[in-house]
Structures are given as C-alpha cells and as structure tokens.
N, C-alpha and C positions, 0 to 999 in steps of 0.2 A: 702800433696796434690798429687796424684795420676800425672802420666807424661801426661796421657789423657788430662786431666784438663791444666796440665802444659802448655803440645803442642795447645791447642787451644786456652789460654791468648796472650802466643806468634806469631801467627798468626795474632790474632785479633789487635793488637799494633802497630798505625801506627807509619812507619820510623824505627823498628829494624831490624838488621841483625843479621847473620851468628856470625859476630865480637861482636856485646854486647851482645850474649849469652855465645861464650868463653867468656869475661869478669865478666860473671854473674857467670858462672862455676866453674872459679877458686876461686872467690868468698866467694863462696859455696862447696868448696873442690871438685868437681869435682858431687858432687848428682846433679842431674839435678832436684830432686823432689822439693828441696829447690832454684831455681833460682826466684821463684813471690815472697819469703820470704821478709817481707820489711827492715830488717834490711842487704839483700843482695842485695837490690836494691838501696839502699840509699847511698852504696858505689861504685856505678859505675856509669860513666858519659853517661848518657842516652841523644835520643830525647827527649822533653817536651813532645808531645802528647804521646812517648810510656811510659813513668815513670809515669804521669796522669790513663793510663789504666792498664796500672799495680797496681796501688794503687788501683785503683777505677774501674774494671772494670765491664760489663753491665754480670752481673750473670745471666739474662736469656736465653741470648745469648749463651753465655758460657754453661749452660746446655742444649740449645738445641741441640747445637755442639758436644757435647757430647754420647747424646741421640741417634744421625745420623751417630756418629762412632763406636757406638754400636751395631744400628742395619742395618748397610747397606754393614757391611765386610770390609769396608778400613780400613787404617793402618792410623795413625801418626806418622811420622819420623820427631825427634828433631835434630836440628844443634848438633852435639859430639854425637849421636849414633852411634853405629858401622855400620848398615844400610845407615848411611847419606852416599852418592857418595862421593867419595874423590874429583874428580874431579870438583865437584860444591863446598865444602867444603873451597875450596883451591881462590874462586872468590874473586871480590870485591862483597859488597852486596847481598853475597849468603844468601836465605831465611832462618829462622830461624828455619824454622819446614814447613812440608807440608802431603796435604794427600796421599794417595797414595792406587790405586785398580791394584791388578793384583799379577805379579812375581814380590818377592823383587828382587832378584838376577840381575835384567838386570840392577839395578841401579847402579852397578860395574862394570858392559860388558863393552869393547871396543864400545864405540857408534860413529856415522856421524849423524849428523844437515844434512837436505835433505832439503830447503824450495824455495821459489818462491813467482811467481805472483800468487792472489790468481784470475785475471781476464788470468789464461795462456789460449796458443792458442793448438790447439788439438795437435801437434808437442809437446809443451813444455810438453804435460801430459805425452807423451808416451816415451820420452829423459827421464826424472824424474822414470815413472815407471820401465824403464828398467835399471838404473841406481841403481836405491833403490832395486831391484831386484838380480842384480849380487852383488854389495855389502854386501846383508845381507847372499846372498851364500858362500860371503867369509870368514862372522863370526860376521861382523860388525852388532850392536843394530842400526836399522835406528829410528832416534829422529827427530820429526817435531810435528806442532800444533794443527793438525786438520781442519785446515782451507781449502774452498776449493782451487780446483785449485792443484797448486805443492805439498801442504803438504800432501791433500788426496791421490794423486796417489804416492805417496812416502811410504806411509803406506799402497797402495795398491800394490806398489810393491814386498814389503818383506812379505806381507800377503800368497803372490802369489806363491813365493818360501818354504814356510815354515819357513820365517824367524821370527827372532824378529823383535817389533817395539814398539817405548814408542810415546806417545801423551802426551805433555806439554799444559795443558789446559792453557784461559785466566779468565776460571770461575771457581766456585765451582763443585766440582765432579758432584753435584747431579744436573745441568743445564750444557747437553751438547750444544756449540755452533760451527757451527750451526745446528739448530736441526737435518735437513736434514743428518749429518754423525754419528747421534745414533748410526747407525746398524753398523758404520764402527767403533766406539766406544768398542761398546762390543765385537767384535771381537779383538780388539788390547786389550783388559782386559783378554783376552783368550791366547790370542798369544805375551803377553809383560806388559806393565801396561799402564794405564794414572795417570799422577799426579796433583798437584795444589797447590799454596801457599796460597789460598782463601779461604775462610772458605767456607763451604756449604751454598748456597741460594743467592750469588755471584752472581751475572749477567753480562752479554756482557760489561762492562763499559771501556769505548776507552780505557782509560788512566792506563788500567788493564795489553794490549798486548803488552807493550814494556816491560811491567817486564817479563812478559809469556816470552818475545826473549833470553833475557839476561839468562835464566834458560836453556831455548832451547843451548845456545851457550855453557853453563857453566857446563853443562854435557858433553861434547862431545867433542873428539878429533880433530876437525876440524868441519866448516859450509861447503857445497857446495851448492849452491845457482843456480837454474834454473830457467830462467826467471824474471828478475825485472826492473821494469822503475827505473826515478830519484824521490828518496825518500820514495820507497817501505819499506813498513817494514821489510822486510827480511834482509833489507842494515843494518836495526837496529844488527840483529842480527849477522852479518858478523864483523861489527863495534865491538862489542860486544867481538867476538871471537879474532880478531887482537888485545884489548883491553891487551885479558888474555892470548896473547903467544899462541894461538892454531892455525892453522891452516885453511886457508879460500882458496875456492876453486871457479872457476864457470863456466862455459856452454857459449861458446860464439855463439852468434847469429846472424840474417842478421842484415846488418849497415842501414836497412830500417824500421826498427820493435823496435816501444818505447818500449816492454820489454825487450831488448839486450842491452841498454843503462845503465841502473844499473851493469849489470855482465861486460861489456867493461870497463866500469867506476875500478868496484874492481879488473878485470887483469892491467890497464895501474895503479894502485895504490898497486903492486905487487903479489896481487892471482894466485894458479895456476889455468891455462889454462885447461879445461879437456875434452877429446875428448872420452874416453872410460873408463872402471871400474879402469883398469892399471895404468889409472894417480892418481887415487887419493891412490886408495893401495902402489903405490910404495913411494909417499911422507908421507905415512905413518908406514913405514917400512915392509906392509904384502906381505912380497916379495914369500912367498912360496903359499900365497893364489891366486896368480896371476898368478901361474900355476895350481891351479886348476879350474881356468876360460879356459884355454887352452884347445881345442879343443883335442883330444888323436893324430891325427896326425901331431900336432904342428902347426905355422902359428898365424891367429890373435885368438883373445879371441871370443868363440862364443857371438853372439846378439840375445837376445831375440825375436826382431824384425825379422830376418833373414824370407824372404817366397822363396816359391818355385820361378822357372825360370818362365817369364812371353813373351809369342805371341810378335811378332816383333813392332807389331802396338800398344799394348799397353807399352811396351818399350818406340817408338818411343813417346807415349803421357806422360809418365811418366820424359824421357827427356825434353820433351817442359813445361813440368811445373817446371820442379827444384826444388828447395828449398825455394821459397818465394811464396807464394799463388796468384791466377792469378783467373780470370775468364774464361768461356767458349769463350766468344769470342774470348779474347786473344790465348786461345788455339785452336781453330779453325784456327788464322791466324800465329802461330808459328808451328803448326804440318801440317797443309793443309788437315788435316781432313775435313769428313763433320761436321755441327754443330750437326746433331742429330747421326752421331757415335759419337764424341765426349760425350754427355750426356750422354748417351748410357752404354761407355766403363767408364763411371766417376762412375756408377751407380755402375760397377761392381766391381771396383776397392776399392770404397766406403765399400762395402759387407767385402772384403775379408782385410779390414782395414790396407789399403795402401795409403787410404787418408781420409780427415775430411772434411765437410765443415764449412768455414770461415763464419761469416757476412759479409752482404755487396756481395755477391753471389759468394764468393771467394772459392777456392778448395784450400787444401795444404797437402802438403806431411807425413806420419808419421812415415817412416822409410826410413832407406836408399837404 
C-alpha cells in the first residue's frame, strides 16, 4: 500500500494518534507502508471506531483523497517521517498524519503561536501585528489559524516583514475558512505553508477548532495570546501549551475591556507579562536577536508603530483620549476643544492611523 494511501486511512480514523501509529510502527518493523496491514493492527490496542476503519474503511473516500493529493500539490506527512515536526511529535494526541501546502522546511523552524480575539478591537490588531512583525524579523515562524481578528493580523504581520508564517487550519486544505482570508491564505502558501489534519472536503465543524488549537500550541515554542475574553478559544490553546511544557505568554490590557480578562486571567495563572518583542525573545533564549531589534544608536527596540512628532493640540487630544476608547463628547470636555475641531482633528488622525473607530461612536488609540 503506497504511504499516500497510508496517510490518508490514517487521517480518516477517528480517535487515532500520533502514539498508535508508533505502536503500529514498531509493529511493523518500522515500514510505515505496512501499518493498515491487518495482521499489524490486530496487535495493537486501538480506539474501536479507528480499528473498525482501518479494517473496513470507506474506499471511495480514500481514493478521492487521494486523487486531491495528486492533483492539488500538497504533501502528506505521516507521524515517524522525518518531515513530521518534532516538536508536535513529542505532544499528547499529536495527529497521525496531515496535509500540508507550502515549505516543508518551517515545519522545523523555531515557531511562536500568535492568537487572540477573533472579535479584537482595532488596538488589539495593530499590538498583534507589530508584535508578529518584529518577531518573525527576529527568526521566529509566526504559527496561528487563520481566523479573523488576531490571527489574521499576526500573519499579516510577518507577511509584512518578509517573514515566515504557518496557518493551522480547522478544515480541509481545499475549504478555506473563512472564506474572506483566501487571498491571505495563498500568500502564507507563498511565504510558509498551511497545514490540516482533515481530510479534504472538511468543513468549518465547531468541534474541529479545538483540535486545529492543540496543533497550533504543539508546534510552537511558546503561545502569546492578544486579546481574549473568558473562555475564548485561544485560552484552549494557551491551556494546550502549559499542558506540554511550552511557554505561554500575553498582552495585558485595560481592566475595562472583556477581551483583557482572558490574558489577565493567564498572567495572575503565571504567563509572561509582555509589553515589547524583548519579552518574549529573551524568555526564549533569542538573546542576540534582541539586539537586532535595537535601534543602531542603542536605547529601546524600534516600533513599528513609531510616527512622526505631532502639533501641540493634536498632542493635547491624543492625551485626552489615552488608552481606552472615548467618544467625541467626552473629548470635547476633557481637551476643551471645540466639538467640530475635535471631529475634525479625529478625521485626521484617523487618516494617518493613529487611531480606529470603536462601535458605539467610540475612537481609540492604535499606537503609542
């Protein structure tokens, strides 16, 4: 039986891992072409449902699978190929095979888990983008899911830089979700890969994205997490990562904003705290990449974010707004402006994307 074939029974069988494929391996002396062999399956203690599809499994399935990693350019990567990540490898429940379009090679990179709220506020996009930005200038493969919100701009961060970046689908290759990040899809096929433990023809199914977390986490050196309420999925994945020894990181935010309550939650539950690129590199040993975030005349690490000097009165409004989104009025009677410079100066401010607007007629800030 050809490993094509192999890899895609394996996929298709629910409840196996990572673990009853070594099982099946040694088995089978180490050939992976003989792991559906039934006299190699008969002696390893399997789930019911995957030993039933292994015995019996849906052959037209299986050849359409087939058929689609033929002709569509992806890979299959079997659990014990020399391709499989080590660091996914080494999880609990690590997938037993998956497909995979793009660079093998980042599947070995040093990678960061970058994720969030997929409802973040314009702040959290642009914290996340310039974060996933310096990072991937320092070496680091930025890994997230595609989802909107944090994970988009985290992959649009290192896009940005010229960096890598992997997308850990919750579907099959050939249905991107959601559809709206195609175009940001094929560019990270360009510039890193996307992968998936789902066979082709896979669709959005909830109960798909907590396995999609645990891959996200199981690749990666560490999660850093921007933006999450209580019980985001991202938490899955943070959870995920403290699970397997890695390293979980997060973005703390105003004590007035439900997506700061998820990342406060994982620092008082010991994450680090990160306020710049520096914190997460240096808890991860890239102590010499953190100088070359440093500016050539020393001092702090340059920001992406960084604009020119700004007129005294737009100062003076940029102060009255702070860091937590406000409305005109309010700033009207914090700056003592009038209300139509206020609007006015918000417009232009707006332009030169030094702030967003909020729902609910709110402004707020998106650099410092």
């Amino acid at each position: 039986m050809s490993l094509e074939t192999v890899g895609a029974r394996l996929v298709r069988s629910p409840g196996l891992t990572g673990e009853h494929v070594r099982a099946l391996a040694a088995q089978a002396a180490g050939d992976l072409e003989r792991l559906c062999e039934p006299e190699v399956i008969a002696r390893v203690p399997l789930p019911l449902a995957a030993r039933e599809f292994l015995q019996r499994p849906d052959e037209a399935a299986l050849a359409a699978d087939v058929e689609w990693l033929r002709t569509s350019g992806a890979r299959l990567i079997l659990w014990g190929q020399d391709d499989y990540p080590p660091q996914l490898a080494v999880t609990r429940s690590s997938p037993p095979a998956f497909y995979i379009m793009g660079e093998l090679a980042i599947l070995k990179a040093p990678q960061l888990a970058v994720v969030g709220a997929r409802r973040a506020s314009p702040l959290g996009r642009t914290i996340a983008r310039e974060l996933a930005g310096a990072l991937a200038q320092a070496g680091l493969a930025i890994t997230s899911g595609l989802a909107v919100g944090i994970d988009a701009a985290s992959h649009e961060g290192a896009l940005a830089v010229g960096g890598r970046t992997l997308a850990v689908l919750g579907t099959g290759l050939d249905r991107v979700y959601p559809p709206q990040n195609a175009g940001l899809a094929a560019r990270i096929r360009a510039a890193g890969a996307v992968i998936s433990e789902f066979p082709p023809g896979t669709g959005p199914q909830r109960w798909n994205f907590p396995r999609r977390n645990r891959v996200i986490s199981g690749l990666t050196l560490g999660t850093l997490v921007v933006e999450a309420a209580h019980g985001s999925g991202s938490l899955i994945t943070a959870r995920e990562a403290l699970d397997e020894g890695r390293e979980v990181f997060a973005v703390p935010g105003s004590i007035r904003s439900p997506l700061s309550r998820g990342c406060h939650a994982l620092i008082r539950q010991g994450a680090h705290l990160v306020e710049e690129p520096g914190d997460v590199l240096a808890q991860l040993g890239f102590v010499k990449q953190i100088q070359l975030l440093m500016p050539s005349g020393g001092g702090e690490p340059d920001c992406p974010g960084t604009a020119a000097p700004l007129d005294k009165e737009y100062e003076m409004l940029l102060d009255a707004l702070g860091f937590e989104p406000a409305t005109i009025d309010t700033l009207v009677a914090r700056s003592g402006l009038s209300g139509e410079s206020v609007a006015s100066m918000l417009l232009i401010l707006e332009l030169e994307g030094r702030i967003a607007p909020y729902p609910g007629g709110l402004y707020g800030r998106l650099s410092k």
